[in-house]
N, C-alpha and C positions, 0 to 999 in steps of 0.2 A: 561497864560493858556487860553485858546477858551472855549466855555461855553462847558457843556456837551451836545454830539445829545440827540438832542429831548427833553431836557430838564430832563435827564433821569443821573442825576452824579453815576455810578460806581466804580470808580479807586481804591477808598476805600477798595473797598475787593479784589485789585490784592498782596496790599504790606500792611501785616497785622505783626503785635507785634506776639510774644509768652507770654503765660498764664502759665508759668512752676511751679506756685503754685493755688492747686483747689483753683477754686474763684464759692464760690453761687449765680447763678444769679435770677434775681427777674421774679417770675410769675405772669402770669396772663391767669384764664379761667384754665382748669384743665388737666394733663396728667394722664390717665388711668392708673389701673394698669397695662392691657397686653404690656405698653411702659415699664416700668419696667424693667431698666439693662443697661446696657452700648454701646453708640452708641460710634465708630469708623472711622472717616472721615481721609482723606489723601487727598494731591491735593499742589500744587502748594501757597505758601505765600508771595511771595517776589521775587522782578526780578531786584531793582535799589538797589547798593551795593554802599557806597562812597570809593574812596581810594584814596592815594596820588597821583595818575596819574587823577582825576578827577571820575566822578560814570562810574562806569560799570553795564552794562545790558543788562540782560538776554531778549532777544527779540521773542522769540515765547513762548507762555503760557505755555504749557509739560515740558519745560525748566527753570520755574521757581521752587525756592531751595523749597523742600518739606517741609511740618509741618505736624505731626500728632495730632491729635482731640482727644476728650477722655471726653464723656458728659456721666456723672453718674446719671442715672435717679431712684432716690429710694424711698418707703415713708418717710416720714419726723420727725428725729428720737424723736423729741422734740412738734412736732403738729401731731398726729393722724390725718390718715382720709384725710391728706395734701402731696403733691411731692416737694422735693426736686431734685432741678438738678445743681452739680456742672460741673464745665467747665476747662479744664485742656488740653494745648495745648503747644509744644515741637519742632523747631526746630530740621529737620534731618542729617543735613550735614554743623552744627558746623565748622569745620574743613576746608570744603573747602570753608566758607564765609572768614573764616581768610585766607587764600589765597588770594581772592578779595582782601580782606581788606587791605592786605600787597603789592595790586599793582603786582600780581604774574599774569602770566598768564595763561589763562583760557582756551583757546582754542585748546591748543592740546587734552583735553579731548572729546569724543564723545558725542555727545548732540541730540536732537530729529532737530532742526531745526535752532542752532544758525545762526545768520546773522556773515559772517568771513567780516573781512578787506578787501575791495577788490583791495588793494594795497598791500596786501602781494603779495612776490616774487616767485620765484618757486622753487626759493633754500629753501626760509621756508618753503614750503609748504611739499617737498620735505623729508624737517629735518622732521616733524612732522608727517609723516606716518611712521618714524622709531623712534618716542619718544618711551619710555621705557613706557609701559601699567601701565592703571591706578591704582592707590595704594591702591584702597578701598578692595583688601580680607585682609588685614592687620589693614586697617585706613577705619572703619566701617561710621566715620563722613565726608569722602571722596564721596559717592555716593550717590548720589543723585536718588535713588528710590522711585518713591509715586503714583504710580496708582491705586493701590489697598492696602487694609490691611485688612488683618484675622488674629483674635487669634485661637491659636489649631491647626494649619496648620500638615498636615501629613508632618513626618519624618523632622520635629522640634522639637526643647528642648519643657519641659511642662510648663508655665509660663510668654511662650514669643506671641508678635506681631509678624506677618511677612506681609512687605510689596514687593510688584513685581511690576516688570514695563515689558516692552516687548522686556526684555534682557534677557538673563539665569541667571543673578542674580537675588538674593534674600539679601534681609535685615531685620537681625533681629535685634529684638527691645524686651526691659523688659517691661513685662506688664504692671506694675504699674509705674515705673518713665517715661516711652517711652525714653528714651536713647537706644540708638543704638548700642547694643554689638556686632557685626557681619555682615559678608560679605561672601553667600556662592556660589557657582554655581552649576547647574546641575548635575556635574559631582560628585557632593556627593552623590546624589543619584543613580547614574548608570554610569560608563565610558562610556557608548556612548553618553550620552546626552552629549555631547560637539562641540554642534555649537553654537553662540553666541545669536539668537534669539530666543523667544518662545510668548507666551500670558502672557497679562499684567492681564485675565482672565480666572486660572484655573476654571475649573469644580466641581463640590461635587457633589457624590453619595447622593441621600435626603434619602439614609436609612443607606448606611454605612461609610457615609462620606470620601471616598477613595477619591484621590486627582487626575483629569485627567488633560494632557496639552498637547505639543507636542515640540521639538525642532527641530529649522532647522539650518544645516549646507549648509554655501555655498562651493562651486564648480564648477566643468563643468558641473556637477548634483546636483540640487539645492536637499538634503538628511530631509526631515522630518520625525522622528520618534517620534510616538505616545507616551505615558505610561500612565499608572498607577501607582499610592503611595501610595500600604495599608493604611487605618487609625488603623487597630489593630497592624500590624506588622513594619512597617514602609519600608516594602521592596518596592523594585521599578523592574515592569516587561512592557518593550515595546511591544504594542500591534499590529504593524504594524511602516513597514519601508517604507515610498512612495519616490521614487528616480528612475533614468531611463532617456532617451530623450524624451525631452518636456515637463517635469516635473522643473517649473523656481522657484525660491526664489522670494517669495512674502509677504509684510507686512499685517499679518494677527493679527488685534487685541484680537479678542473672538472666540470661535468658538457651534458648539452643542453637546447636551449630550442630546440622550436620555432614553427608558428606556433598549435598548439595545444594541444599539450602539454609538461611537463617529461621529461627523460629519467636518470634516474638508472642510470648505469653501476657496479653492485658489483663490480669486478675483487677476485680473491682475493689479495687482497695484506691479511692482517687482524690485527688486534691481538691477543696473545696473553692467554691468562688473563682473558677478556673485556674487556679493557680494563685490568684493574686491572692489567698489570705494567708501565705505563707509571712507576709510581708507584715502583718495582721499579728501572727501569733509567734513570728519569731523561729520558729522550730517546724520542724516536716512533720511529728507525731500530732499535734495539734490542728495541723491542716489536713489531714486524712480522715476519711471515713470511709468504713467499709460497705458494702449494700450485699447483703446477704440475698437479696432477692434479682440483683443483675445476672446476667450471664458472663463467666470468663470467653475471655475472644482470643483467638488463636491465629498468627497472621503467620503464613509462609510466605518467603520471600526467594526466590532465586539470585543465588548466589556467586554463579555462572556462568549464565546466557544473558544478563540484561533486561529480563521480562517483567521486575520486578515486585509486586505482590500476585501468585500464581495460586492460591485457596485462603477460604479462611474457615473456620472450624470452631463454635462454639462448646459450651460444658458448662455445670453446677457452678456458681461461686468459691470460689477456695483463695487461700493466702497461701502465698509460699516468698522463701527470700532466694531457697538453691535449687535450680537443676543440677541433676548429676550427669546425664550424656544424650545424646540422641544418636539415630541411627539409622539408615534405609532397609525395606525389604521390596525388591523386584518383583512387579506383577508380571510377567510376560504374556499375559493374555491380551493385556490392555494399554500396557509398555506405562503405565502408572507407578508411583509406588508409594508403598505405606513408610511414614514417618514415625519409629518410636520413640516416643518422649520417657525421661524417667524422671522425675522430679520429688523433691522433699514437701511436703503438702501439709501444712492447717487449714482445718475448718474456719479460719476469721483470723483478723489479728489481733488476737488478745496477747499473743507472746512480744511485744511490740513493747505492751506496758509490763510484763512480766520483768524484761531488763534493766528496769531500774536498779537502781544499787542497793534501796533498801530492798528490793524482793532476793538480790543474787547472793550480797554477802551475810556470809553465814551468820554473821551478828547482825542483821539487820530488821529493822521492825516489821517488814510486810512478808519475813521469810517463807519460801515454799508457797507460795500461791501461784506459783509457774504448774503445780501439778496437773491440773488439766490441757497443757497444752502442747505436749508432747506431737510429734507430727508422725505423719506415713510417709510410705514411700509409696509412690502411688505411678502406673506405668499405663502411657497414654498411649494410644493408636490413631495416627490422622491418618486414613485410609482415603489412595485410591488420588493422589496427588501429582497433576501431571506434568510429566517435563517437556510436554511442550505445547499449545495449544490454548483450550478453552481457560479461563477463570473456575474453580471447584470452592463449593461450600459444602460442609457436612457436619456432624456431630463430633466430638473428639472421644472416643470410648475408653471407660477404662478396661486394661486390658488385665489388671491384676495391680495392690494393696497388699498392703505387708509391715503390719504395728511395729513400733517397737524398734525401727532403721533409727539410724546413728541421722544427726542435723553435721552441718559443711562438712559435707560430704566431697570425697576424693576417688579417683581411680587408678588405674593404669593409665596413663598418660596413652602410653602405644594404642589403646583402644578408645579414645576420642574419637567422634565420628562413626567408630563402627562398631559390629554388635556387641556391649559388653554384658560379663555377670555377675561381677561383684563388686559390689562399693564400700567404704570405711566412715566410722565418725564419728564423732563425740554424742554418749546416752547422758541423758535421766533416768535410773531407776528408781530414785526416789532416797537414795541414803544420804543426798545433802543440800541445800539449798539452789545447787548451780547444776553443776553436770557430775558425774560419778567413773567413769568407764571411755572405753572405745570399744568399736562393733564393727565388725566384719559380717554385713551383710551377703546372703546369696540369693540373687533376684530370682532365678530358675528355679527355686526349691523353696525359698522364705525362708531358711534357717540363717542364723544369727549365733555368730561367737564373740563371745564378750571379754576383753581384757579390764583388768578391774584391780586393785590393791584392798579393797573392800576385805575386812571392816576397818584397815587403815586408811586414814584421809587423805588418800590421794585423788588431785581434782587434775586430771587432762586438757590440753587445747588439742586443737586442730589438728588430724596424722596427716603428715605430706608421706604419696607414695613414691618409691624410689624402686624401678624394674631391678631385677638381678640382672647383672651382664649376662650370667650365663643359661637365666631360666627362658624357657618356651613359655609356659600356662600364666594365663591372663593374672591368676595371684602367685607368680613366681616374684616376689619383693620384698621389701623393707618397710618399717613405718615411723616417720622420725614425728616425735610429740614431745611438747615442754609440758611438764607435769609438776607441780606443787604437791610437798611435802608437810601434808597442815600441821604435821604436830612438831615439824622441826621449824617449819617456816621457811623453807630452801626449797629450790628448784635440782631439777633434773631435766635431761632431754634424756629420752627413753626410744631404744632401734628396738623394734617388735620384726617379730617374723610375720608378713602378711598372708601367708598360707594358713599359721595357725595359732595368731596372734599370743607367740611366747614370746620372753624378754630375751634379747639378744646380749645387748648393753647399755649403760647408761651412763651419761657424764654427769660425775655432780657438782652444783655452784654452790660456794656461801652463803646466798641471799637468794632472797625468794626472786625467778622474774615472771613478767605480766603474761595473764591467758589471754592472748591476743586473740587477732579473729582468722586473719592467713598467711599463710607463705607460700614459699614456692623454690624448689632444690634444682640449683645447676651443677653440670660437671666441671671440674675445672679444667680448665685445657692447656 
């Protein structure tokens, strides 16, 4: 093995064990009460599979087999005054490591990015756009979904987890053992939603928890329809149908919400052959190409009154996979208002191929060629959008840029929708092959605090914010992150102060676990 770049060992946290009985991990330094409740991570565990044909592996990161997290943060029922935090982690797709396992093969299934044979024939290839579709609404331990995960998901059972990824599937999960009872699509919620992609990033009302998203079907008209999924009733009502000429199928990770309308961002980043050559190449990376020379297309949708697309707003080409918030400002002149977007921004998608395993892990042969793809934060203005009347087109401005912002990117929850100033997230400064740090961004000022273990190798995932009960100011919180330990080879979950991101406390495990992609922290009640 080549030593690790920079001196900076990784690997550790790409192909982590499962934890599927709570184990108490040991503290140190204290977690607040307002951390108090169960934090929920998903992401990626394992990619090297052994079998009788020799190991099999999963070779682009989104591609590795999911594990869901499950850190129980409560006072300590035996020391007053003390936190206890157990750690209980699960294996999602069972089922089709035995597949590997058994030497079965793997790649007629559709995948984000796997690398194929490139000595298969074209008679296989051929065979394999007409294999019989995959088995997961049946065999739940079949798919492999982990991008996100919410408990209480509108129009789900009560009781369960549901993870999404950037397919119309959905998989659910029992809350307490995380086993995987279920495989649903779109189509349970409304017969139209029946195109294959969607966001791996619904939306929530921050007051009635309604569920937004959008699904797109391919065609000679790339077909995205909007919806909403009551949280009291669990009904599902499409808010807008965008389809027509020159309207293309494009991989759209997140999109905005804000406080009254949805914002669908079409960057050109779009499926080739309308869609159908996914079937072609097996994988979503394969079937995209970016066109640096289109316009990104900006569709407001009301979300409200029923008017459904009410402007649309073009801008330069760019890639992004996060927005971080959107927001209104009141024109009273014109009873119009400006929509601010904030989003995570690359010039193209080359950080697409950066993920690969050989570029992320620190032994790996194509390491650090992610250098130039570091992103902005880049803050849009759709100016002048009205709530009630004409159809508006316009330009989208930017309103301000700011190098250097942290990627999945988080907030204050309490400021979803409305104007916020600071966001959080995982950097590249350049001391390891993957990510190095977390960053507390300040959108009003561009300054930037960096939490970091540097020149020790510790590699962070994702911070979930958690408000203080007791704070006012929008960074009055917490920031819960699982961090790897390179030189031990052990994890931690690490509470930062989100005011001035110092170390609070940290639970530490035995073993290294996985840098997943997200979570999300409830109270417990």
């Amino acid at each position: 093995m080549p030593a690790p770049y920079k001196n900076w060992p990784n690997d550790a946290a790409f192909d982590t064990p499962e934890t599927p009985t709570p184990t108490e991990l040991a503290i140190t330094g204290t977690f607040p009460p307002s951390v108090h409740g169960t934090l929920y991570r998903t992401g990626p565990a394992g990619y090297n599979i052994p079998t009788p044909n020799g190991p099999y592996r999963r070779s682009h990161w989104f591609d590795g087999f999911s594990q869901i997290h499950r850190f129980e943060i409560t006072p300590h029922p035996e020391d007053p005054g003390t936190t206890r935090v157990l750690y209980t982690s699960r294996n999602q797709t069972d089922e089709l490591l035995e597949e590997a396992r058994r030497g079965r093969n793997l790649d007629n299934y559709i995948t984000f990015g796997q690398k194929r044979d490139p000595c298969v024939s074209f008679f296989q290839k051929v065979k394999a756009v007409f294999a019989a579709a995959d088995p997961g609404k049946t065999r739940p331990g079949m798919v492999n979904v982990g991008v996100t995960v919410r408990p209480g998901v509108p129009g789900t059972s009560e009781g369960t987890v549901t993870a999404l990824t950037d397919a119309s599937v959905i998989q659910v999960l029992d809350r307490e053992s995380l086993e995987p009872t279920g495989v649903v699509d779109q189509t349970g919620w409304h017969s139209d939603l029946k195109g294959p992609m969607s966001s791996a990033h619904a939306a929530y009302d921050p007051e009635t928890g309604d569920l937004y998203n959008y699904n797109l079907a391919f065609g000679r008209h790339a077909t995205y329809r909007v919806f909403r999924v009551s949280a009291e009733t669990g009904e599902t009502e499409i808010l807008a149908t965008i389809t027509g000429p020159g309207v293309q199928p494009a991989y759209i990770h997140s999109f905005f919400l804000s406080g009254d309308f949805v914002v669908l961002c079409v960057w050109p980043l779009y499926f080739t052959g309308y869609g159908a050559s996914i079937l072609w190449t097996r994988n979503i990376i394969d079937a995209l190409k970016f066109n640096a020379n289109a316009e990104t297309k900006w569709f407001v949708v009301d979300r409200r009154r029923g008017r459904g697309v009410v402007a649309t707003f073009t801008s330069p080409a760019f890639f992004a996979f996060h927005t971080v918030n959107a927001f209104q400002e009141e024109n009273e002149e014109d009873g119009t208002v400006d929509i601010v977007c904030d989003i995570i921004q690359f010039k193209d998608d080359d950080v697409m191929r950066h993920l690969y395993y050989e570029n992320v892990l620190s032994t790996g042969n194509g390491r650090a060629v992610h250098d130039g793809s570091r992103p902005s934060l880049v803050r849009y203005k759709l100016a002048g959008v009205p709530k009630e009347g004409v159809r508006k087109t316009g330009k989208a401005e930017v309103a301000k840029r700011i190098e250097g912002a942290g990627e999945l990117p988080t907030i204050n929850a309490k400021y979803a929708t409305r104007k916020s100033r600071y966001t959080y997230g995982i950097v590249d400064r350049g001391y390891s092959s993957f990510v190095d740090g977390l960053a507390k961004t300040d959108i009003e000022t561009g300054e930037i605090t960096y939490w970091g273990q540097e020149p020790k190798p510790h590699t962070p995932g994702e911070a979930v914010f958690i408000p203080d009960e007791a704070g006012e100011s929008e960074d009055a919180g917490y920031l819960l992150s699982v961090v790897l330990d390179g030189d031990s080879g052990t994890s931690y979950l690490v509470c930062l102060s989100s005011r001035d991101m110092t170390e609070v406390g940290r639970a530490e495990c035995s073993h290294a676990m996985s840098i997943g992609l997200h979570g999300t922290h409830t109270r417990n009640l």
